[in-house]
mmCIF file of the N, C-alpha and C atoms, coordinates in Angstrom:
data_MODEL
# 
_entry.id   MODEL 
# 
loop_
_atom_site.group_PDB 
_atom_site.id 
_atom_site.type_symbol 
_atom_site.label_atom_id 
_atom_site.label_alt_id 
_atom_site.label_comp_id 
_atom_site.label_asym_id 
_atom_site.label_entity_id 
_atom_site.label_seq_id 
_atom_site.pdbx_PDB_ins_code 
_atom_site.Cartn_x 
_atom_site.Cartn_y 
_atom_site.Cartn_z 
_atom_site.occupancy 
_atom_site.B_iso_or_equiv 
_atom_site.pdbx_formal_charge 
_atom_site.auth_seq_id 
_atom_site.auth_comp_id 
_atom_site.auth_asym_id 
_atom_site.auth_atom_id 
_atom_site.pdbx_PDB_model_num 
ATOM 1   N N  . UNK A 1 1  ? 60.549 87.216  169.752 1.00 0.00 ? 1  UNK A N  1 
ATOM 2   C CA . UNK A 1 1  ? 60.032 86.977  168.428 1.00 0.00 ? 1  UNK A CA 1 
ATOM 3   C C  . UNK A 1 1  ? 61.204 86.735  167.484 1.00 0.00 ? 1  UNK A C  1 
ATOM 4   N N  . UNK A 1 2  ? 61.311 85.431  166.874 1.00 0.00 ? 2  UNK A N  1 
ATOM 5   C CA . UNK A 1 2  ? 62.187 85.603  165.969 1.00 0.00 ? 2  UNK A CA 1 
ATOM 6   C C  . UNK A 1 2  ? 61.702 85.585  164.418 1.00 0.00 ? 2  UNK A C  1 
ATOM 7   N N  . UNK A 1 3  ? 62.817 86.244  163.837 1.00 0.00 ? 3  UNK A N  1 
ATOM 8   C CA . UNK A 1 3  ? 62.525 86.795  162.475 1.00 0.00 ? 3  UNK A CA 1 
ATOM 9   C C  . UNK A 1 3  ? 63.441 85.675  161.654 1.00 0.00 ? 3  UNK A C  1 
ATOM 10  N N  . UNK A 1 4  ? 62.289 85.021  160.439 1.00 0.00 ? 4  UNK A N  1 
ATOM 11  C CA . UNK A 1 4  ? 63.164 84.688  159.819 1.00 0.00 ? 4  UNK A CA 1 
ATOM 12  C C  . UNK A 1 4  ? 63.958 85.158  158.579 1.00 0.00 ? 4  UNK A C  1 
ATOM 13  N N  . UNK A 1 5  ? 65.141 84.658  158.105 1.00 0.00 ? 5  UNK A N  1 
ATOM 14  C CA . UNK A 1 5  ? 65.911 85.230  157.172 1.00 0.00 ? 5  UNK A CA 1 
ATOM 15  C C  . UNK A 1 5  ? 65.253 84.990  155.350 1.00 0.00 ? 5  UNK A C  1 
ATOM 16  N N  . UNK A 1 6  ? 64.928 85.215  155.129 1.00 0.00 ? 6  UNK A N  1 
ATOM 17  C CA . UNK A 1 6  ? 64.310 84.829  153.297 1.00 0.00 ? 6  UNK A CA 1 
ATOM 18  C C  . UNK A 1 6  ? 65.396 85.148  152.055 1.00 0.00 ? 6  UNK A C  1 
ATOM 19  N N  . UNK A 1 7  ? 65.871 84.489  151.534 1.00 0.00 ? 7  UNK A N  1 
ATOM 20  C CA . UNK A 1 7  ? 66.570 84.724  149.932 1.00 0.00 ? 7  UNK A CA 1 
ATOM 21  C C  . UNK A 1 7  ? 66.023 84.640  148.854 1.00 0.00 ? 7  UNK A C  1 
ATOM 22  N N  . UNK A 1 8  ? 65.681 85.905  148.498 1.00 0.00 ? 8  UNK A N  1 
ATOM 23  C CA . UNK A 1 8  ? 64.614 85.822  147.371 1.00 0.00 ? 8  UNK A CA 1 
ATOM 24  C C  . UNK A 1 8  ? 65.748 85.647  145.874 1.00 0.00 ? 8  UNK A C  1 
ATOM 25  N N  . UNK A 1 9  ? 66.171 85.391  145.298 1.00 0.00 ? 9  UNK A N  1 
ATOM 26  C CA . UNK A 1 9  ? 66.487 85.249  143.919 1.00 0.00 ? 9  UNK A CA 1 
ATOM 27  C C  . UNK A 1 9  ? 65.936 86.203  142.908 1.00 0.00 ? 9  UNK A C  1 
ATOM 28  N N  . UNK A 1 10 ? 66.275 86.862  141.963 1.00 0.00 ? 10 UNK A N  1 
ATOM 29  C CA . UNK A 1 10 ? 65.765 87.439  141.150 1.00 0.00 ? 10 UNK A CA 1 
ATOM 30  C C  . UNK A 1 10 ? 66.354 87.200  139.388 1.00 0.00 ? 10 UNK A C  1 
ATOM 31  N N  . UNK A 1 11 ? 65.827 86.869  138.894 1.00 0.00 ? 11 UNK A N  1 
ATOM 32  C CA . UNK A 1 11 ? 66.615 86.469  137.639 1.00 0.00 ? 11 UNK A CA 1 
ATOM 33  C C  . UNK A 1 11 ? 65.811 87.077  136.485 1.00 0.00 ? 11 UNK A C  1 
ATOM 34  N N  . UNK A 1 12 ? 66.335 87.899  135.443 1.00 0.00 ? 12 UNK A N  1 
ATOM 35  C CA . UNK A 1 12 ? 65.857 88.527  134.421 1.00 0.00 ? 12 UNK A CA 1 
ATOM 36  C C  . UNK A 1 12 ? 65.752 87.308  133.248 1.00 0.00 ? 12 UNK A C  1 
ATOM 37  N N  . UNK A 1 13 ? 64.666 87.536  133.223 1.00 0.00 ? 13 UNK A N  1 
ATOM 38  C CA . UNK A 1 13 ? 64.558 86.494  131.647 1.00 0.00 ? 13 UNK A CA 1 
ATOM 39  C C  . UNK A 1 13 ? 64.205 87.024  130.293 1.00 0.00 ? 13 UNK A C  1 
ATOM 40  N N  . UNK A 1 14 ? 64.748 86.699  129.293 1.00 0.00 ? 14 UNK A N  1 
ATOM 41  C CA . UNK A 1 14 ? 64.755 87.359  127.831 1.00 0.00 ? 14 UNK A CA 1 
ATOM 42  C C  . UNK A 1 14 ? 63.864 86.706  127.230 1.00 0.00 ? 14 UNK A C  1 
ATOM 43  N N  . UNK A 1 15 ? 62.892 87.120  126.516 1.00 0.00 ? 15 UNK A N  1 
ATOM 44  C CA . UNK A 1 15 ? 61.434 86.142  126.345 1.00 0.00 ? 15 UNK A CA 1 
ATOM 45  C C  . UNK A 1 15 ? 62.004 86.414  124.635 1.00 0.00 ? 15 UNK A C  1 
ATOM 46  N N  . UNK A 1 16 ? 62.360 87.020  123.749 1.00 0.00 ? 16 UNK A N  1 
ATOM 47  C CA . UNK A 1 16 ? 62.441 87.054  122.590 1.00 0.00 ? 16 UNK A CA 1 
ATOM 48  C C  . UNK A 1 16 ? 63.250 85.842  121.639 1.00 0.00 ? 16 UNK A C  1 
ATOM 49  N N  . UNK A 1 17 ? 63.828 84.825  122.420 1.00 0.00 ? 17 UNK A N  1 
ATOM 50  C CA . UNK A 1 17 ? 64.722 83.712  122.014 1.00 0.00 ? 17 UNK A CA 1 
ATOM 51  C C  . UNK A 1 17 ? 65.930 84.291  122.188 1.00 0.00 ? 17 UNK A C  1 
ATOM 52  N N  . UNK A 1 18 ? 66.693 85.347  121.899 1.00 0.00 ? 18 UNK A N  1 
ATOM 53  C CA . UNK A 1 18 ? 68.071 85.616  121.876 1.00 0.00 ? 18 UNK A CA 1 
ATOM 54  C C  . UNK A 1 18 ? 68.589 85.311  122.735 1.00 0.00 ? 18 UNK A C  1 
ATOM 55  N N  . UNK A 1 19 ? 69.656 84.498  122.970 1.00 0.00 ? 19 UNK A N  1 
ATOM 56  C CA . UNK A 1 19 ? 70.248 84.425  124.181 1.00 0.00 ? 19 UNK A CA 1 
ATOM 57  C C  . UNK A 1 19 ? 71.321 85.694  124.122 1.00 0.00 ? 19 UNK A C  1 
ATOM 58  N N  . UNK A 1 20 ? 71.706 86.342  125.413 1.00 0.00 ? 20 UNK A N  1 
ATOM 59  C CA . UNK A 1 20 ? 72.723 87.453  125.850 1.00 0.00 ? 20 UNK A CA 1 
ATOM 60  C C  . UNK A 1 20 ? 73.367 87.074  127.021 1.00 0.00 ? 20 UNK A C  1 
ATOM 61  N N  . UNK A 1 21 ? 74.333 86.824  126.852 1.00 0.00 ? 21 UNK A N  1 
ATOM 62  C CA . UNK A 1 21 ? 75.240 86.842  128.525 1.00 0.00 ? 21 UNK A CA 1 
ATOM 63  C C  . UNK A 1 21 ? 75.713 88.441  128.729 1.00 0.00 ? 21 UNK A C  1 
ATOM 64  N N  . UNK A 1 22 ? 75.359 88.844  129.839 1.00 0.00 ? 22 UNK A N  1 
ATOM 65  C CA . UNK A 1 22 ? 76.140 89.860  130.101 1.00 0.00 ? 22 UNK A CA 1 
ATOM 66  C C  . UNK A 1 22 ? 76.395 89.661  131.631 1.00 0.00 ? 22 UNK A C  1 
ATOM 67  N N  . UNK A 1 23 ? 77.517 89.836  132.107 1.00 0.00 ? 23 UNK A N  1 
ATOM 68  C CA . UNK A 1 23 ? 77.823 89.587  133.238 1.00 0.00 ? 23 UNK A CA 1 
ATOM 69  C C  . UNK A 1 23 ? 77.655 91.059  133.860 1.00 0.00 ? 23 UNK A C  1 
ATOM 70  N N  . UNK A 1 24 ? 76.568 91.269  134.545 1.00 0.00 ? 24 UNK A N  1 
ATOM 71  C CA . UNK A 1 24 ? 76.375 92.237  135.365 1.00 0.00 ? 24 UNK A CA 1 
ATOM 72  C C  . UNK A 1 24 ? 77.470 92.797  136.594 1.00 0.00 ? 24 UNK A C  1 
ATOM 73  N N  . UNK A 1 25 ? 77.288 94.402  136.525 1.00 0.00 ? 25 UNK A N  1 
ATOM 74  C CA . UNK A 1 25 ? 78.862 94.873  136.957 1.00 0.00 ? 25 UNK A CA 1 
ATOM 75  C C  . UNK A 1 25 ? 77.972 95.685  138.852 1.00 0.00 ? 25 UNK A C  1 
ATOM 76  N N  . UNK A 1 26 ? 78.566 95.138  139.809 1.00 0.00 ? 26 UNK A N  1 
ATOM 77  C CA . UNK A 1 26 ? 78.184 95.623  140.820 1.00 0.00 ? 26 UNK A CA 1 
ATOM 78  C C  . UNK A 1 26 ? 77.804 97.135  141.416 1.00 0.00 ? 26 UNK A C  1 
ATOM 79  N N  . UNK A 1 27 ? 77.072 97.567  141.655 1.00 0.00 ? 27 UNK A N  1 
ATOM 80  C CA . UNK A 1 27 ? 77.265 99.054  142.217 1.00 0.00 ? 27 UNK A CA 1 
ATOM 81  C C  . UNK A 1 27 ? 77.105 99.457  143.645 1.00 0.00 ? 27 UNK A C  1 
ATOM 82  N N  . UNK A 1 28 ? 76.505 98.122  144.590 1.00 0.00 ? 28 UNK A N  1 
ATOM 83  C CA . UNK A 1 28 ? 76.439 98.522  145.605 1.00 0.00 ? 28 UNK A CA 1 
ATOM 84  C C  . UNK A 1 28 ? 76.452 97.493  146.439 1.00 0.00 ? 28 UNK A C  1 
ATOM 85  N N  . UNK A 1 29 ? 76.691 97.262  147.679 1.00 0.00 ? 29 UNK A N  1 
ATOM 86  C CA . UNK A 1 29 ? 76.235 96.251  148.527 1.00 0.00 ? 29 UNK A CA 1 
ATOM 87  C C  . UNK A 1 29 ? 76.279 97.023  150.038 1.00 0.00 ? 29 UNK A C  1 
ATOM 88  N N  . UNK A 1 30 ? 74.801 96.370  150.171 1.00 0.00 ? 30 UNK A N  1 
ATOM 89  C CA . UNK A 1 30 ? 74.111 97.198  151.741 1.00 0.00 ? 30 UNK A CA 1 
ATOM 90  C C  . UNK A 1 30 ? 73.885 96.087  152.985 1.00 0.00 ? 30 UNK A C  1 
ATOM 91  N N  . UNK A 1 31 ? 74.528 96.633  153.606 1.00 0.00 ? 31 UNK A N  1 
ATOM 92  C CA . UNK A 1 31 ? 74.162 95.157  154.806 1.00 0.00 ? 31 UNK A CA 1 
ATOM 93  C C  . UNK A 1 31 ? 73.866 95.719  155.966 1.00 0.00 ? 31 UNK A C  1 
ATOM 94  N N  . UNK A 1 32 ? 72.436 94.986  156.152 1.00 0.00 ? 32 UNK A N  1 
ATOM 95  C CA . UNK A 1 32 ? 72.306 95.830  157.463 1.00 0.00 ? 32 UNK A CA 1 
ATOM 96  C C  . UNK A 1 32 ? 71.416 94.411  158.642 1.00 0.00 ? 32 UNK A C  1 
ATOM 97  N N  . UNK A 1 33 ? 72.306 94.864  159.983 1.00 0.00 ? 33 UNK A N  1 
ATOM 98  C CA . UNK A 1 33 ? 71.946 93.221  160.408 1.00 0.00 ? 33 UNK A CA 1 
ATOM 99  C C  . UNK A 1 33 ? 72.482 92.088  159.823 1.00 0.00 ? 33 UNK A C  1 
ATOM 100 N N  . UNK A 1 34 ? 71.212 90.675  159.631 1.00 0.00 ? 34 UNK A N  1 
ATOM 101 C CA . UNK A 1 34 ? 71.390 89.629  158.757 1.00 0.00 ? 34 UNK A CA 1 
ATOM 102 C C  . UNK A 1 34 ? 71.421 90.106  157.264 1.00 0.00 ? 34 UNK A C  1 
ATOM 103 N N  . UNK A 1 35 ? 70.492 91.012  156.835 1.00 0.00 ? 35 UNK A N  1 
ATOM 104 C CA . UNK A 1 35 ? 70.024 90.842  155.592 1.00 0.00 ? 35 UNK A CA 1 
ATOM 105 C C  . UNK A 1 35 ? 71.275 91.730  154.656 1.00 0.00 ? 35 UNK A C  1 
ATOM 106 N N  . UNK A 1 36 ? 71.195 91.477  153.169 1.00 0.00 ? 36 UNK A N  1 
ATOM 107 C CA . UNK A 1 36 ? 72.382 91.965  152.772 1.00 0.00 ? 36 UNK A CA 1 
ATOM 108 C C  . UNK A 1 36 ? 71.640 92.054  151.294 1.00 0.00 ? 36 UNK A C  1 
ATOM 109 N N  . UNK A 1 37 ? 72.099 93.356  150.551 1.00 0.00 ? 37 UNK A N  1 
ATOM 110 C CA . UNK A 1 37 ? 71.747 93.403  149.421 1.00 0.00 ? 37 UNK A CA 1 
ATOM 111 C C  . UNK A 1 37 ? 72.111 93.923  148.053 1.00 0.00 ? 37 UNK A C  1 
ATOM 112 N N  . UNK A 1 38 ? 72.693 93.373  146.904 1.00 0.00 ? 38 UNK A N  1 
ATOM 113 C CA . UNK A 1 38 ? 73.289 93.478  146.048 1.00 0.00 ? 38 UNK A CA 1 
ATOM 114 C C  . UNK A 1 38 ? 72.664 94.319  144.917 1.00 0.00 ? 38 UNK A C  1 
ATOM 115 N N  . UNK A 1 39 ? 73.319 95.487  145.006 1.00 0.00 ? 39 UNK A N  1 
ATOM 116 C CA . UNK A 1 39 ? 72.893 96.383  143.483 1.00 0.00 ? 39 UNK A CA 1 
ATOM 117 C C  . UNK A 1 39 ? 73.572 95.923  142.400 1.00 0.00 ? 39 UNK A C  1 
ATOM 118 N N  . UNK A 1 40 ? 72.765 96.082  141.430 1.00 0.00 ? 40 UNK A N  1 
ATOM 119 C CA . UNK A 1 40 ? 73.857 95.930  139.957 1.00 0.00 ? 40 UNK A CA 1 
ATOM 120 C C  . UNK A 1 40 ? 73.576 97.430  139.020 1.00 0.00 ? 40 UNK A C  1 
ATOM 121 N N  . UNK A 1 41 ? 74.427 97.427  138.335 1.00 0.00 ? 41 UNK A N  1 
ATOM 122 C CA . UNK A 1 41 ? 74.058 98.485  137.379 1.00 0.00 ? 41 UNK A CA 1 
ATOM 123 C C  . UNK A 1 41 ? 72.590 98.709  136.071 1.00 0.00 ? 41 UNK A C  1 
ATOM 124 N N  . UNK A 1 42 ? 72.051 99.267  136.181 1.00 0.00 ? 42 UNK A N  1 
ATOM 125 C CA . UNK A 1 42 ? 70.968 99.391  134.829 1.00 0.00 ? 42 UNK A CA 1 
ATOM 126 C C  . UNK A 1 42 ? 70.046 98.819  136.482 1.00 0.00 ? 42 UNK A C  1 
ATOM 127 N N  . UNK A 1 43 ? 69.803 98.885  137.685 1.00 0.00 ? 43 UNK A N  1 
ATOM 128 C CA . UNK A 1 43 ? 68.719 99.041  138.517 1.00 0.00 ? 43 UNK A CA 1 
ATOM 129 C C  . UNK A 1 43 ? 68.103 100.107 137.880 1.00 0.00 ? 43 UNK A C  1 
ATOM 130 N N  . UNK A 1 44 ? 66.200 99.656  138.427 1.00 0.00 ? 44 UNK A N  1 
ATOM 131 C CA . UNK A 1 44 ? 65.168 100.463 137.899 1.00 0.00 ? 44 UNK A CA 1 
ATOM 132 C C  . UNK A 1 44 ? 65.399 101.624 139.441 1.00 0.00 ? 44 UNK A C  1 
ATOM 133 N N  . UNK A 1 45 ? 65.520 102.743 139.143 1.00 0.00 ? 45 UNK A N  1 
ATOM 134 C CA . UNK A 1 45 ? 65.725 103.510 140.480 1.00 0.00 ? 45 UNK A CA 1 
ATOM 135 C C  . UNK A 1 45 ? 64.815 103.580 141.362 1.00 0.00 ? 45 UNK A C  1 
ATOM 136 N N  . UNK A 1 46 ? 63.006 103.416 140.984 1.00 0.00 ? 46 UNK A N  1 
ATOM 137 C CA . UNK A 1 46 ? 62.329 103.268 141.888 1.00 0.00 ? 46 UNK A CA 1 
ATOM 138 C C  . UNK A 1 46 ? 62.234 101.858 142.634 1.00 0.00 ? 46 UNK A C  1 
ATOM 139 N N  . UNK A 1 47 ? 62.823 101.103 142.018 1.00 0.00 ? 47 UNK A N  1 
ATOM 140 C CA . UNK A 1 47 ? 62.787 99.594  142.877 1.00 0.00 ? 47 UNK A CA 1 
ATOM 141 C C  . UNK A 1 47 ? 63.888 99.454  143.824 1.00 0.00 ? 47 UNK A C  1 
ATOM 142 N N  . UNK A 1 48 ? 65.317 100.244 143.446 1.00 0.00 ? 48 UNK A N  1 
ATOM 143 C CA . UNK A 1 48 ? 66.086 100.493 144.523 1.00 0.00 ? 48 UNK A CA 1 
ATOM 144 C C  . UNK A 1 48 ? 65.492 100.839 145.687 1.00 0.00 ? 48 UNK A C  1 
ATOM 145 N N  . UNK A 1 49 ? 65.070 102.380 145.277 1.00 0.00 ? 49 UNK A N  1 
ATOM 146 C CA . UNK A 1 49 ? 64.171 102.849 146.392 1.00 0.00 ? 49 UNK A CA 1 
ATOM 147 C C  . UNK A 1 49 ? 63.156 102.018 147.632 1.00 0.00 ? 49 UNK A C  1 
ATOM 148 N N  . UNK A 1 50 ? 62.529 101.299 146.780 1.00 0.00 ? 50 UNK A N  1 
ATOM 149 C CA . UNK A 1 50 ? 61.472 100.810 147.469 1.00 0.00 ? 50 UNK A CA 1 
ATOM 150 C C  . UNK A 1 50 ? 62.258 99.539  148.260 1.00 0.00 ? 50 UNK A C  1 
ATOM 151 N N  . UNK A 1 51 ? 63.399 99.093  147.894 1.00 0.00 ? 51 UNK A N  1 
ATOM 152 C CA . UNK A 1 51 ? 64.147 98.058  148.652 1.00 0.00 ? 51 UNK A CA 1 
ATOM 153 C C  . UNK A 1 51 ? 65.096 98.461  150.007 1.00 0.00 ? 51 UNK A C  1 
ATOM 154 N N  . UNK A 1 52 ? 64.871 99.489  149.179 1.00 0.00 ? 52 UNK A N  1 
ATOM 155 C CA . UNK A 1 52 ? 66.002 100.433 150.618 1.00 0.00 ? 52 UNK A CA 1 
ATOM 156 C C  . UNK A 1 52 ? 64.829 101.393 151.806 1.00 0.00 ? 52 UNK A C  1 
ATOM 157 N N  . UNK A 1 53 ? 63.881 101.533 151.291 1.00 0.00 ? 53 UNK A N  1 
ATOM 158 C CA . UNK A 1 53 ? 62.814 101.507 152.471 1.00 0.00 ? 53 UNK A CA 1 
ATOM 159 C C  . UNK A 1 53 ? 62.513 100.010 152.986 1.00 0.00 ? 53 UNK A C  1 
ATOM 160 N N  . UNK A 1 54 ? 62.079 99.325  151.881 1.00 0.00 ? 54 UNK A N  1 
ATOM 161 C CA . UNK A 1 54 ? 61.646 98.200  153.020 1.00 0.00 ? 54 UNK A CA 1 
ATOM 162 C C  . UNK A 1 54 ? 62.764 97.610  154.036 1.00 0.00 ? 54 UNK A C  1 
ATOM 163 N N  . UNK A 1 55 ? 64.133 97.816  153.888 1.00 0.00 ? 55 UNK A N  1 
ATOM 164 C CA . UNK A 1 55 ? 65.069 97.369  154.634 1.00 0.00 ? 55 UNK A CA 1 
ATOM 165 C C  . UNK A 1 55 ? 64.899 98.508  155.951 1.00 0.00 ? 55 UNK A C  1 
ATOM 166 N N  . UNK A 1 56 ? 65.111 99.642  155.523 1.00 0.00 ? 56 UNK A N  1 
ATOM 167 C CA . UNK A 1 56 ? 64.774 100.919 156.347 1.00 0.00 ? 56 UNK A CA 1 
ATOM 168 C C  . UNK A 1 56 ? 63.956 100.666 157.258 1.00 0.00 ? 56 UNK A C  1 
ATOM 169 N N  . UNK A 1 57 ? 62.526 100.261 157.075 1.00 0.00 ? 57 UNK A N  1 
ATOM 170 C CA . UNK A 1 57 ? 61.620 99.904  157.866 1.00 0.00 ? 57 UNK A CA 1 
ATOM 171 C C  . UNK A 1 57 ? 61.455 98.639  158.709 1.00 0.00 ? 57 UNK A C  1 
ATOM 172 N N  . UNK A 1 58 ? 62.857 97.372  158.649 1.00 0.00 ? 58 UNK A N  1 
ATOM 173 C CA . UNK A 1 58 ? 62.446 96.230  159.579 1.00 0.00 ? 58 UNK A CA 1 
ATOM 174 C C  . UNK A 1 58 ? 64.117 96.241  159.937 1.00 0.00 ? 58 UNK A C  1 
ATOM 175 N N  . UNK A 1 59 ? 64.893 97.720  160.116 1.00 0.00 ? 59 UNK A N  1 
ATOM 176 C CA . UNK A 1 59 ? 65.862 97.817  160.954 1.00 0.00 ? 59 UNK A CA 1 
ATOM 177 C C  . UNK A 1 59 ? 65.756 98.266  161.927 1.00 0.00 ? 59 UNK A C  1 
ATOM 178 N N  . UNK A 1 60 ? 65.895 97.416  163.065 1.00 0.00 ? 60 UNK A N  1 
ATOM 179 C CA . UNK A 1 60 ? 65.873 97.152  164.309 1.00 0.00 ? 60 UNK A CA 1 
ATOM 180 C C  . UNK A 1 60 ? 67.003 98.102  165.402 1.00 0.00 ? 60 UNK A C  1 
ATOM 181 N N  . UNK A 1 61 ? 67.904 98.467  164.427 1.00 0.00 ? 61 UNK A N  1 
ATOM 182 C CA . UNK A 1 61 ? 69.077 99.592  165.328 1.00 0.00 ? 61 UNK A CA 1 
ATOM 183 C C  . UNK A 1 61 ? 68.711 101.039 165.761 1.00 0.00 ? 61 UNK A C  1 
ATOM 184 N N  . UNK A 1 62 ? 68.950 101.084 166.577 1.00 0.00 ? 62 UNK A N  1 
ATOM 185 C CA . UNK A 1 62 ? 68.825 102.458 167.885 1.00 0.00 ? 62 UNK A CA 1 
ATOM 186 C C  . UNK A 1 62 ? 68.918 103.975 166.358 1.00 0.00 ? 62 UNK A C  1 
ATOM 187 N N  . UNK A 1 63 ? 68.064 104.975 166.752 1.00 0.00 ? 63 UNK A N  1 
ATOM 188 C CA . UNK A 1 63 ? 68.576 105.682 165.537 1.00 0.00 ? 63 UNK A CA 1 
ATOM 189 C C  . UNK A 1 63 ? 69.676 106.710 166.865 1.00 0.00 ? 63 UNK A C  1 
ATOM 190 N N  . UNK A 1 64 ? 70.787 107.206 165.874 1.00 0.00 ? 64 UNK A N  1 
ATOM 191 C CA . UNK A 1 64 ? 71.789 108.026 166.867 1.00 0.00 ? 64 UNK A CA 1 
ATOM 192 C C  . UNK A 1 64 ? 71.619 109.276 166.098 1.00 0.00 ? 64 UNK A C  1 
ATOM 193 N N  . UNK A 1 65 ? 71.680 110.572 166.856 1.00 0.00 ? 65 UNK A N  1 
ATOM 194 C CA . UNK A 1 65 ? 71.574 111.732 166.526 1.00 0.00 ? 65 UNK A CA 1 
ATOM 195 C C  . UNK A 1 65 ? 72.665 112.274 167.294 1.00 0.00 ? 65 UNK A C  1 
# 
């Protein structure tokens, strides 16, 4: 069975007219297998969460105890 790889994009948009650049400052990067995934700072903590289960749950490696 092969699995394919998906790049989802996520881009915050400012609906009020103001434009803001802020160049977002890294806090994490998780790679597990193919898939790979970039934290930034000001993450909502339950959406971390829920990204780091769903990765949790379609990793395929032996668990070692």
């Amino acid at each position: 069975m092969t699995q394919t790889s998906d790049m989802v994009p996520i881009q915050m948009v400012n609906r009020d007219g103001v434009s803001v650049v802020v160049k977002p400052k890294l806090r994490a990067k998780i790679k597990l297998n193919e898939a790979e995934v970039l934290f930034y700072y000001g993450i909502d903590k339950m959406m971390a969460r829920i990204i780091l289960q769903e990765l949790m749950t379609h990793d395929t490696r032996p668990v070692q105890r």
